[in-house]
TIVO-2410 file (N, C-alpha, C; in nm, 3 decimals):
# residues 141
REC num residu      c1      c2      c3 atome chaine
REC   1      X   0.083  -0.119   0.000     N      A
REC   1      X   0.000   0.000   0.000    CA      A
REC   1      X   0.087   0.125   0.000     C      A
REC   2      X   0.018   0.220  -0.082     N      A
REC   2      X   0.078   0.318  -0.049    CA      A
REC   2      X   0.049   0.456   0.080     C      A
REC   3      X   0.171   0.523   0.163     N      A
REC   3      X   0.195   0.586   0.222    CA      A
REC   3      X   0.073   0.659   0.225     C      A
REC   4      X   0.026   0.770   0.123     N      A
REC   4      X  -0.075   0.842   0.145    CA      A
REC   4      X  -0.221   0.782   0.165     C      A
REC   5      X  -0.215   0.672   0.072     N      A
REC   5      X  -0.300   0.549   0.083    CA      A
REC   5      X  -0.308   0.520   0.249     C      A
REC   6      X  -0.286   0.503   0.363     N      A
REC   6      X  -0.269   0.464   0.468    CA      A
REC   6      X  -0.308   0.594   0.554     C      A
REC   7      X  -0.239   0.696   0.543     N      A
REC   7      X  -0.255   0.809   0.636    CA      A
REC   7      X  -0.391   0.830   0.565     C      A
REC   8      X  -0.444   0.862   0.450     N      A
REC   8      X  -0.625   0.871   0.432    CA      A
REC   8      X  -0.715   0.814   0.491     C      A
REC   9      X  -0.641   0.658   0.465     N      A
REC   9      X  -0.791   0.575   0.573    CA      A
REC   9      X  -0.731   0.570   0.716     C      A
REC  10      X  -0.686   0.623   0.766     N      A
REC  10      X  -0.636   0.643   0.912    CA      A
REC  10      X  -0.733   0.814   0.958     C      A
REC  11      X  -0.690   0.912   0.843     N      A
REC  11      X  -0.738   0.994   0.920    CA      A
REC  11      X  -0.912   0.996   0.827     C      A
REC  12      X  -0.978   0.936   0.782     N      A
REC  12      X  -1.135   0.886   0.758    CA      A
REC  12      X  -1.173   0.788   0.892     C      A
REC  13      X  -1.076   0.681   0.905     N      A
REC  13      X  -1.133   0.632   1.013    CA      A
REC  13      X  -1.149   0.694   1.161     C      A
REC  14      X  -1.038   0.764   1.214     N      A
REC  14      X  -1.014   0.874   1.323    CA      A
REC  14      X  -1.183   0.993   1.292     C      A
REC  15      X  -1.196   1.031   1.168     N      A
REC  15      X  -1.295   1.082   1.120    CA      A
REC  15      X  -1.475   1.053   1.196     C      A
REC  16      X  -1.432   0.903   1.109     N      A
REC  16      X  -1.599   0.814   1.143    CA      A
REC  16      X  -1.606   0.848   1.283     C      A
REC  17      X  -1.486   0.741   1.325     N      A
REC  17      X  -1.545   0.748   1.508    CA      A
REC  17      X  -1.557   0.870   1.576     C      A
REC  18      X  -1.489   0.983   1.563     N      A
REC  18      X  -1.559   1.095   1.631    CA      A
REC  18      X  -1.695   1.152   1.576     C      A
REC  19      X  -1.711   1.130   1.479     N      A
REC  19      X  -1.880   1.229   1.451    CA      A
REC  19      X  -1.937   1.072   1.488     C      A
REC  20      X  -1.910   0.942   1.525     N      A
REC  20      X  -2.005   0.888   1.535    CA      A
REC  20      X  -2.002   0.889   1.730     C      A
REC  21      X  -1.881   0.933   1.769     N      A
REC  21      X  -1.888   0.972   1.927    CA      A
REC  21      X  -1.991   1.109   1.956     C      A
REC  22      X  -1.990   1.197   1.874     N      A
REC  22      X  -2.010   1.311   1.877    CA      A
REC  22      X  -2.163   1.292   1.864     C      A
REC  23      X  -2.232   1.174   1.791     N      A
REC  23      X  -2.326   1.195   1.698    CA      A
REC  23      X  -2.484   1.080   1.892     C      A
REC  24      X  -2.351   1.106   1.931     N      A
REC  24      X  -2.391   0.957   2.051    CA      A
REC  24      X  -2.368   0.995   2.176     C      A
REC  25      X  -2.323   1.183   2.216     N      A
REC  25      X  -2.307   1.244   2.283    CA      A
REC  25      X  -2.165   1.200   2.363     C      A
REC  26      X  -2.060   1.124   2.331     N      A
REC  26      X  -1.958   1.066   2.380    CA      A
REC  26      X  -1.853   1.101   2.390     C      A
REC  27      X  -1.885   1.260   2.307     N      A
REC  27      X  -1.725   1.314   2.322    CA      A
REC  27      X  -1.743   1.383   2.476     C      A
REC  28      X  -1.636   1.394   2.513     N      A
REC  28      X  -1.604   1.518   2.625    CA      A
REC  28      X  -1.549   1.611   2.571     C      A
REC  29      X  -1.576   1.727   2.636     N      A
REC  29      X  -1.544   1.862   2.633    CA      A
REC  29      X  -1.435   1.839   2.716     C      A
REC  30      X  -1.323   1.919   2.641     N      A
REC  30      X  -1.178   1.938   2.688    CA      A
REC  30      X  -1.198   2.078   2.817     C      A
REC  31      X  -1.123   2.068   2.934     N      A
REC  31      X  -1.189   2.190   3.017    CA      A
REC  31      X  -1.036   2.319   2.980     C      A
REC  32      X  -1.085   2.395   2.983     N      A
REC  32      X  -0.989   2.504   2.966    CA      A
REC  32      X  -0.904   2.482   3.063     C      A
REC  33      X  -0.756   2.481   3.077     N      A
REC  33      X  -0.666   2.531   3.159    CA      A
REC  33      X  -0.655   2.665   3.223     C      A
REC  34      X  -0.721   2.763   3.128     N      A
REC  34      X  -0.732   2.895   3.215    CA      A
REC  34      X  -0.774   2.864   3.341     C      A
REC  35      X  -0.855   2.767   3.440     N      A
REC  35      X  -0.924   2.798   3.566    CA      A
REC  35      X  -0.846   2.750   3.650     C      A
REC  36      X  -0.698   2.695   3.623     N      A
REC  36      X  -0.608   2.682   3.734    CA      A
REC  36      X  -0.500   2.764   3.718     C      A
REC  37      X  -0.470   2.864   3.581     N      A
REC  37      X  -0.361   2.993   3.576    CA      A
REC  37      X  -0.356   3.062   3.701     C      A
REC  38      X  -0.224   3.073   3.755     N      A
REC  38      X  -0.198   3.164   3.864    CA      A
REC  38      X  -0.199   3.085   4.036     C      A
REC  39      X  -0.272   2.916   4.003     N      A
REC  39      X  -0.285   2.846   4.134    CA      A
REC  39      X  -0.105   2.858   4.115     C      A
REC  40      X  -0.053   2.795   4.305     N      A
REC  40      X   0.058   2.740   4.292    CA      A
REC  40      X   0.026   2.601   4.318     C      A
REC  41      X   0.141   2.542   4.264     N      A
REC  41      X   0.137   2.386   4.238    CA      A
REC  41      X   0.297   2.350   4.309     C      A
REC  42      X   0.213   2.287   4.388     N      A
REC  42      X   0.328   2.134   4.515    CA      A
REC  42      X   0.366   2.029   4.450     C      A
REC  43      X   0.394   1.993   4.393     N      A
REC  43      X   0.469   1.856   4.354    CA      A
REC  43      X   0.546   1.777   4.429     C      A
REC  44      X   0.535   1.684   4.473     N      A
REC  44      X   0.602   1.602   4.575    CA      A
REC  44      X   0.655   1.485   4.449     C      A
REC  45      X   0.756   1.449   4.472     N      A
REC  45      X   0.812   1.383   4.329    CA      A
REC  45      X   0.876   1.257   4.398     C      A
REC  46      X   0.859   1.091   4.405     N      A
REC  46      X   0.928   1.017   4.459    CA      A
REC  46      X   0.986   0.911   4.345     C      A
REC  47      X   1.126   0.959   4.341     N      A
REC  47      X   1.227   0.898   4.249    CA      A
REC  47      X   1.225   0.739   4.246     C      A
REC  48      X   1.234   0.679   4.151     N      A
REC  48      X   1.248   0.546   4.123    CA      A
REC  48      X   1.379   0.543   4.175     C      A
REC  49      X   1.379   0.397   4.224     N      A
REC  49      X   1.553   0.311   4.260    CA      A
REC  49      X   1.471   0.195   4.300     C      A
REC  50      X   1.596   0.105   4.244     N      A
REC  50      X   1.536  -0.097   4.266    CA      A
REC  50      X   1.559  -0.134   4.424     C      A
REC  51      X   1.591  -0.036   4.466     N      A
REC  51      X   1.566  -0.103   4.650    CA      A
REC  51      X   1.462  -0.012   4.708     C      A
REC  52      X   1.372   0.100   4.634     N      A
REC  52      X   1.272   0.150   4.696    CA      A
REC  52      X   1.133   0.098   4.672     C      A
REC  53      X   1.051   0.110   4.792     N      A
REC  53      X   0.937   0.078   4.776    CA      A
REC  53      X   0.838   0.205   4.766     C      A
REC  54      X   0.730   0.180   4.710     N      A
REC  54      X   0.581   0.276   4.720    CA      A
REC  54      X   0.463   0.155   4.750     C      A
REC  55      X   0.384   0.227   4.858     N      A
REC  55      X   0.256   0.174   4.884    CA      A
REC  55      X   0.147   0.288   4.860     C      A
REC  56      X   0.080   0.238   4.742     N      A
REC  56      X   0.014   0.380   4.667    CA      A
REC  56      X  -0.110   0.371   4.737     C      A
REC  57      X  -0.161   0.260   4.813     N      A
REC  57      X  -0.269   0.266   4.804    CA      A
REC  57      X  -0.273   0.312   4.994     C      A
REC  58      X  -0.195   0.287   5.068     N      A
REC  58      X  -0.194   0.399   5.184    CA      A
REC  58      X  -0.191   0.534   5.153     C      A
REC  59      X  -0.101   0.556   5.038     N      A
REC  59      X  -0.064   0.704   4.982    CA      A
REC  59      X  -0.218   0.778   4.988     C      A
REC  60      X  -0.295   0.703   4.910     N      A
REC  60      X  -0.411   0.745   4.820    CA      A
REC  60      X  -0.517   0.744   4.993     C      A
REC  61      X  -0.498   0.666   5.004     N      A
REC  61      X  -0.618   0.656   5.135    CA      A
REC  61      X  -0.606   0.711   5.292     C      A
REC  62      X  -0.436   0.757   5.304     N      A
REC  62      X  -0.412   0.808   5.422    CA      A
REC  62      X  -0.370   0.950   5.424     C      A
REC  63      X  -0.184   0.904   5.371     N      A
REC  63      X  -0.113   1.017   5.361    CA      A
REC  63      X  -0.194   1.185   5.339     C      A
REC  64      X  -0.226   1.156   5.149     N      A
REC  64      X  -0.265   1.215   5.101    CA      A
REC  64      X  -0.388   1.323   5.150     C      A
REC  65      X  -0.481   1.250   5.235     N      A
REC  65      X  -0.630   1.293   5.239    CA      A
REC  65      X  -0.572   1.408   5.377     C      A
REC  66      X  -0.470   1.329   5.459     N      A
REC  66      X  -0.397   1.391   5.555    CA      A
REC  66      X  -0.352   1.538   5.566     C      A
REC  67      X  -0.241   1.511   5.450     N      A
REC  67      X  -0.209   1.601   5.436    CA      A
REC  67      X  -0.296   1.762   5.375     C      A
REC  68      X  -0.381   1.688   5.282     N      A
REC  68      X  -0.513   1.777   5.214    CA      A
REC  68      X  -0.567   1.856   5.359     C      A
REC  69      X  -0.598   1.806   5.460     N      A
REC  69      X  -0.680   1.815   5.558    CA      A
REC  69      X  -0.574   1.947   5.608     C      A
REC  70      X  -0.458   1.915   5.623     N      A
REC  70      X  -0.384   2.047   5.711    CA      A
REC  70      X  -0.402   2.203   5.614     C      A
REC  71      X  -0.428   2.153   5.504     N      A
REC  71      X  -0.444   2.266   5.373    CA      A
REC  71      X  -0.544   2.355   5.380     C      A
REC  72      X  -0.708   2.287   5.420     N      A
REC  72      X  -0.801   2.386   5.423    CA      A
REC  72      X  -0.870   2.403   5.319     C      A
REC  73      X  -0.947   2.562   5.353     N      A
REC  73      X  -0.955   2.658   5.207    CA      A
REC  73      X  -0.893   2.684   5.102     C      A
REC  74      X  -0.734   2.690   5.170     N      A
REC  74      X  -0.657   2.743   5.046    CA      A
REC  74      X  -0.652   2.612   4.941     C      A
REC  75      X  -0.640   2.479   4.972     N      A
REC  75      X  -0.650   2.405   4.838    CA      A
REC  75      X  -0.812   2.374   4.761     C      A
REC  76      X  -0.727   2.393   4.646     N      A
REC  76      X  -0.844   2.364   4.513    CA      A
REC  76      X  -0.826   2.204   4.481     C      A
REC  77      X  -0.755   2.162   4.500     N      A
REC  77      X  -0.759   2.027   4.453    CA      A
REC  77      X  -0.603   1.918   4.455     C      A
REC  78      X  -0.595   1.835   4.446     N      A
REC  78      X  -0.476   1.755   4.481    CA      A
REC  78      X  -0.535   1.642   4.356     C      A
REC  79      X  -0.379   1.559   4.353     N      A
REC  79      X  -0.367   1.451   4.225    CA      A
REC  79      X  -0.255   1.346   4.284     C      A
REC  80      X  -0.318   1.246   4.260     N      A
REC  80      X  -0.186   1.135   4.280    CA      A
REC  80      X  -0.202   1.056   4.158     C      A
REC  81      X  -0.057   1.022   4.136     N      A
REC  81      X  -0.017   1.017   3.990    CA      A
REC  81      X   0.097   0.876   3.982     C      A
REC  82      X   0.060   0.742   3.952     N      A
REC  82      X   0.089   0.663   3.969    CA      A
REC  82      X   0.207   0.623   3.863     C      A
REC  83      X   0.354   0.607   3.907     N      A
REC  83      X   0.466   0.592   3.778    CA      A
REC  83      X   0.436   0.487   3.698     C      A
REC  84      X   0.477   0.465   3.553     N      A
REC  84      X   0.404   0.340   3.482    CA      A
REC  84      X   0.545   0.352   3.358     C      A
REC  85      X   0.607   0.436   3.316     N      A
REC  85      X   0.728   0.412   3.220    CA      A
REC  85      X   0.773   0.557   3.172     C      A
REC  86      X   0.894   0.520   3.169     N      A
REC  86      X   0.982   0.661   3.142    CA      A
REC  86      X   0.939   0.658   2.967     C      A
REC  87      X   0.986   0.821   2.931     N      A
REC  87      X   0.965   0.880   2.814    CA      A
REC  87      X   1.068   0.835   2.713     C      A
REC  88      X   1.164   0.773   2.748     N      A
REC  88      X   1.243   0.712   2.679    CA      A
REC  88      X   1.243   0.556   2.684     C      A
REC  89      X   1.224   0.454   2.570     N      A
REC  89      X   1.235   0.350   2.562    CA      A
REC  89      X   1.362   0.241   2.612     C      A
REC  90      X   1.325   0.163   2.731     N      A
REC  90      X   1.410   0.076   2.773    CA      A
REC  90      X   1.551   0.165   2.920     C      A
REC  91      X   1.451   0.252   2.953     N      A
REC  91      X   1.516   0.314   3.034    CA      A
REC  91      X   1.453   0.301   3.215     C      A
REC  92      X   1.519   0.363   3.294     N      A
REC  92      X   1.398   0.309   3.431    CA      A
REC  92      X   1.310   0.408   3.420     C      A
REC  93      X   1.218   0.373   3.521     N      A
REC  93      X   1.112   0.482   3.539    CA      A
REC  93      X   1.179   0.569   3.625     C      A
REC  94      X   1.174   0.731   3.625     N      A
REC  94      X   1.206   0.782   3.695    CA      A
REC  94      X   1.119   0.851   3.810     C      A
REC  95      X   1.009   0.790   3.828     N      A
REC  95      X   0.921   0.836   3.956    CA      A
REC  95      X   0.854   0.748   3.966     C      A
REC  96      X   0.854   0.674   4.085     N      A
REC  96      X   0.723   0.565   4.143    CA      A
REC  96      X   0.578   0.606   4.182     C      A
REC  97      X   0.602   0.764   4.183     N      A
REC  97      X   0.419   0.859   4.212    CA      A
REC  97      X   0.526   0.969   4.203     C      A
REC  98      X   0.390   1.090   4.186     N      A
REC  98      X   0.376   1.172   4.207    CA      A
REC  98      X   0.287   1.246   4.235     C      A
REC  99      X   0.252   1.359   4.403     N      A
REC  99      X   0.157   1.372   4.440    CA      A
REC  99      X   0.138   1.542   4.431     C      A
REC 100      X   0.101   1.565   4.388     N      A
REC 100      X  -0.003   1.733   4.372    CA      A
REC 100      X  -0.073   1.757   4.454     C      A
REC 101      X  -0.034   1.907   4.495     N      A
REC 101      X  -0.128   1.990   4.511    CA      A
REC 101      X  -0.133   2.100   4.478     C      A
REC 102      X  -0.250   2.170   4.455     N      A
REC 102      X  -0.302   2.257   4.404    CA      A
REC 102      X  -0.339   2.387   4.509     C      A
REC 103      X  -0.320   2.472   4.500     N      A
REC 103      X  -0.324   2.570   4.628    CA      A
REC 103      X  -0.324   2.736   4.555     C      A
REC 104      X  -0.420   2.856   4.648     N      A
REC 104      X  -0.436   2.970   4.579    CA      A
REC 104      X  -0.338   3.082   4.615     C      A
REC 105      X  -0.247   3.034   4.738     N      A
REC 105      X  -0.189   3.118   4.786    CA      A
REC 105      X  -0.058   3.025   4.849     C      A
REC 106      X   0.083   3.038   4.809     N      A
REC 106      X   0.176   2.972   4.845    CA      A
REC 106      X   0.221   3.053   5.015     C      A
REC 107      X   0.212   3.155   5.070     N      A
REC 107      X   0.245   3.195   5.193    CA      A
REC 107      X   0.138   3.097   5.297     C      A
REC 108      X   0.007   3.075   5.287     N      A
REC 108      X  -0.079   2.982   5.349    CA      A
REC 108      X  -0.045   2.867   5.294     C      A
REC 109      X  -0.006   2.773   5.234     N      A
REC 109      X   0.028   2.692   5.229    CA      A
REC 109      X   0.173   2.645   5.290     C      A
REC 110      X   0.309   2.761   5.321     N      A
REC 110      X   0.346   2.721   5.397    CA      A
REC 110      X   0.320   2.727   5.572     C      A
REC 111      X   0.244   2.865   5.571     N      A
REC 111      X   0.166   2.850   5.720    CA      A
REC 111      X   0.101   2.716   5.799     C      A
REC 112      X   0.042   2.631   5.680     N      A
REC 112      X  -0.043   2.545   5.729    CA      A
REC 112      X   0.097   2.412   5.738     C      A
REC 113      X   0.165   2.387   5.653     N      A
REC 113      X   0.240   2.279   5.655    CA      A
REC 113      X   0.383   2.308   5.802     C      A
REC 114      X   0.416   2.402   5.788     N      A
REC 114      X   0.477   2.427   5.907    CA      A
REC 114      X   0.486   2.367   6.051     C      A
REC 115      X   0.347   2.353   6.104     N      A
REC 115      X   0.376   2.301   6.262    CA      A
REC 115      X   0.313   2.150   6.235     C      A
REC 116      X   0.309   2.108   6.078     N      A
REC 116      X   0.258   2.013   6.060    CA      A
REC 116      X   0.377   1.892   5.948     C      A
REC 117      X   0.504   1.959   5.963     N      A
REC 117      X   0.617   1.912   5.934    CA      A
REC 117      X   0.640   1.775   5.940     C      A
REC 118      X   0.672   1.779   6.055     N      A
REC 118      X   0.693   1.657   6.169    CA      A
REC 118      X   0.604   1.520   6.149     C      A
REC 119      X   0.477   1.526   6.156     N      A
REC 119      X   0.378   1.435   6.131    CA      A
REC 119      X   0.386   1.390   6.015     C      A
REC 120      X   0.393   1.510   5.913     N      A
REC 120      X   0.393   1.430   5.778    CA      A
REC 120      X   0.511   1.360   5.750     C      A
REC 121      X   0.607   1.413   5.805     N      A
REC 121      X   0.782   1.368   5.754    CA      A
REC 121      X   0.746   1.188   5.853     C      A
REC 122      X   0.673   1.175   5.966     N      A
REC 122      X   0.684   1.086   6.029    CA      A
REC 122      X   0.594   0.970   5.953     C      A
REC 123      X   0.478   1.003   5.845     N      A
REC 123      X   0.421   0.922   5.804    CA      A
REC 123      X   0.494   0.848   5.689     C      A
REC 124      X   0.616   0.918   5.664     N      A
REC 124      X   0.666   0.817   5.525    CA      A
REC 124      X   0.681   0.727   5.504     C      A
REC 125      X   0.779   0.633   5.665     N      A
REC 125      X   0.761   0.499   5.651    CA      A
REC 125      X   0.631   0.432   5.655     C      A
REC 126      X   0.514   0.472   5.635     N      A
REC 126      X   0.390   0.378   5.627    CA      A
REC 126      X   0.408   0.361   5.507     C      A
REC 127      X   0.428   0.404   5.405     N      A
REC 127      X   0.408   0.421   5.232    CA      A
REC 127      X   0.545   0.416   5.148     C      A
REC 128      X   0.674   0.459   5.153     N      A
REC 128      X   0.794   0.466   5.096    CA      A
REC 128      X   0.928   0.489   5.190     C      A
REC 129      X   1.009   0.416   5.106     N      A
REC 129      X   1.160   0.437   5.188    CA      A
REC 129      X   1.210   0.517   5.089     C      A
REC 130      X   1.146   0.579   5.009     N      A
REC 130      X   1.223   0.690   4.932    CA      A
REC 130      X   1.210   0.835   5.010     C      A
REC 131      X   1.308   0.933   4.961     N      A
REC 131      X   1.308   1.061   4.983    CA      A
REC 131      X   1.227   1.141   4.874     C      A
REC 132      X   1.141   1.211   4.930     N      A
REC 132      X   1.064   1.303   4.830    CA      A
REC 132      X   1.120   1.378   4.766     C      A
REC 133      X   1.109   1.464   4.643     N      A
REC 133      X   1.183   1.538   4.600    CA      A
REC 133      X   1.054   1.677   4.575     C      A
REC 134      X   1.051   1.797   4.666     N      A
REC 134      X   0.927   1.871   4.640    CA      A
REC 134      X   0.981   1.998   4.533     C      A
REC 135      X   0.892   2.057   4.474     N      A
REC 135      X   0.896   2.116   4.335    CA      A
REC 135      X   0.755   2.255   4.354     C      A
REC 136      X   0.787   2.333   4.380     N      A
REC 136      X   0.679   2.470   4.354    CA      A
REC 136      X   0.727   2.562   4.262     C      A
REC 137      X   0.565   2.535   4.231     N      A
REC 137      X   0.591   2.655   4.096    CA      A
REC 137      X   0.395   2.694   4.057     C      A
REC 138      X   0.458   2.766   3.987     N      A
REC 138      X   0.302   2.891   3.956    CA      A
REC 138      X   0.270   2.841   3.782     C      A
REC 139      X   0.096   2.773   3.787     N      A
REC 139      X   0.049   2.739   3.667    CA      A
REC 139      X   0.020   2.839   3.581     C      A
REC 140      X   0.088   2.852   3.499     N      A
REC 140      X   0.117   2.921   3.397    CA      A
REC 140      X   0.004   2.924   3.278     C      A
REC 141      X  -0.053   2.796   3.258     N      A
REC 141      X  -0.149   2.769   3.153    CA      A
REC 141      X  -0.184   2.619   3.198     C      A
***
């Protein structure tokens, strides 16, 4: 077959199935990124290595909800983000999770984590023998 021959019925078939998603109410609406511009964003980043462990599912059911809880008002929302393969083929993964949060004001967010240091630094061994690696920064788009 030929080349153009192939990319036609690729993008006819890509074609069909959306007006027939569309036609069946199945698409989703993509949500704008504008409504988190200007949050700051926590990233808690836990590096892959073959002698570390993650227990995602304490992460997801303890840590996490935990830590949300010392946050308040000021958070909009949090994400846990489960590692599955690096961007390069045949390489390690370089994060076993990664956990988000989402927050409107970075001075209250360190207010609240502050006298609440200790507890969280103490919950790690329930879930990982890794060291976190944390990351703030302001959503841009």
């Amino acid at each position: 077959m030929k080349p153009q021959f192939i990319v036609a019925l690729l993008l006819f078939i890509g074609f069909t199935a959306f007006s027939q998603a569309k036609q069946s109410g199945k698409v989703k609406k993509v949500t704008s990124a504008a409504t988190e511009k200007g949050l700051i964003k926590i990233s808690v980043l836990y590096p892959y290595a073959e002698d570390k462990t993650f227990n995602m599912e304490y992460y997801e059911a303890k840590h996490m909800p935990m830590v949300a809880g010392y946050l308040g008002d000021n958070l909009v929302k949090y994400t846990i983000e489960k590692g599955m393969a690096s961007g390069i083929p045949n390489t390690p993964l370089p994060f076993m999770a990664i956990g988000t949060f989402y927050v409107k004001n970075l001075s209250e967010y360190q207010a609240a984590i502050a006298p609440n240091r200790e507890a969280i630094r103490a919950d790690f061994p329930n879930y990982t023998n890794a060291s976190p690696i944390i990351f703030i920064s302001e959503v841009v788009r």
